[in-house]
N, C-alpha and C positions, 0 to 999 in steps of 0.2 A: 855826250859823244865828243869825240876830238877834232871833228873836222867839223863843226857846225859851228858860225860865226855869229849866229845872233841867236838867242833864249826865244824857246816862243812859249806860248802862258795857254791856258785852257782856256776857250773863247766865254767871256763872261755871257751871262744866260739876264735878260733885264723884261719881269713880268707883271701880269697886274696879280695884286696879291689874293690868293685865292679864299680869304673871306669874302671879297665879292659874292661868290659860289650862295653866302647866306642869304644876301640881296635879291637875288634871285629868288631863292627856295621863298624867304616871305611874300615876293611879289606874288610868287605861286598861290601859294597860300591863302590870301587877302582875296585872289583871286576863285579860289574855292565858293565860296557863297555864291554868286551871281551864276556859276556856272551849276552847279546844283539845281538853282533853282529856273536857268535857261541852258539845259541840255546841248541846245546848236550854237552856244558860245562857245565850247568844248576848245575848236582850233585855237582861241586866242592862250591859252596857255604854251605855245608854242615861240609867245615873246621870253615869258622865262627860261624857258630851255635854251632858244639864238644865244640869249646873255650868257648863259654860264659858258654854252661854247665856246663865244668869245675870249670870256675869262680864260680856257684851254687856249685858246690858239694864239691870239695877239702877242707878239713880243717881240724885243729888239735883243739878237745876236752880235756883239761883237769880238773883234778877235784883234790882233797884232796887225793883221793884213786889211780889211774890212768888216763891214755893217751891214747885214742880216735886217732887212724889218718882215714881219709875219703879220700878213695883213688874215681877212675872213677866206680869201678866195687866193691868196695868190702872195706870194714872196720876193723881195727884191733885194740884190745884193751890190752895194755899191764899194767901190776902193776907198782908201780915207783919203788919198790922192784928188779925189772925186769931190769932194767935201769941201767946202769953203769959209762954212761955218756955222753955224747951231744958232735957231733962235728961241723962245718963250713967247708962247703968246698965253695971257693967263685964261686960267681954266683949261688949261689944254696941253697935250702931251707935246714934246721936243721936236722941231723941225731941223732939217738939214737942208740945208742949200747949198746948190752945188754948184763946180764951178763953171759949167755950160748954162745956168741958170735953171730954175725950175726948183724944186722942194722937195723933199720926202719926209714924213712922218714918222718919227719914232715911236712906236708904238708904246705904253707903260713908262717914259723916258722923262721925267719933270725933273725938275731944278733938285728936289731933293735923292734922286736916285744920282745924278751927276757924278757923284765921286767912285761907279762902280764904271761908267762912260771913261772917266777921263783913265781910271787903273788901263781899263781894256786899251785904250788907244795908244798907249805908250808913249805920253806928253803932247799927240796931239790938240788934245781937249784939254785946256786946265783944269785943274781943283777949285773950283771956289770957296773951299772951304779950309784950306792950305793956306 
């Protein structure tokens, strides 16, 4: 359009990848015996279904403007204004720190997803891989 001064891009979508889903169904699986053979184990099958949920629900939204994280219960949207900067802690997904202090968790968000984080932010976040 002609009166719009800045491009805005379709908010990139950042998930845990849904082979997890397999992970699950074997833990089910494995699971299978003990429950056969103890009936009132039954509920514990109930850890592998939470998981693949999780796999559904968890993820980090971002867009031109802000950052979406999707937690199991509850969603938070923060400005990139807000933001102060990203850190790694190994074995574990992306944090953000903000600039009132305090953290938030990027859900599915590790080092090697980074270059779909830094596209969304629109040079907020470097490339490292650039």
């Amino acid at each position: 359009m002609a009166g719009m001064a800045a491009a805005t891009h379709a908010p990139v979508v950042i998930r845990i990848s849904p082979m997890a889903h397999f992970a699950a169904a074997v833990l089910a699986g494995a699971m299978m015996l003990p429950i056969l053979a103890l009936p009132w184990l039954a509920p514990l099958l109930l850890i592998p279904a939470a998981a693949s949920f999780a796999v559904v629900r968890l993820r980090t939204v971002a867009s031109d403007a802000d950052v979406t994280t999707r937690g199991l219960l509850r969603s938070t949207t923060v400005g990139w204004d807000q933001i102060e900067g990203l850190k790694f802690v190994k074995g574990s997904w992306a944090r953000a720190t903000l600039v009132g202090g305090g953290e938030i968790t990027l859900p599915a968000v590790s080092f090697s997803t980074l270059p779909l984080l830094a596209q969304a932010s629109g040079g907020r976040v470097p490339n490292p891989y650039e």
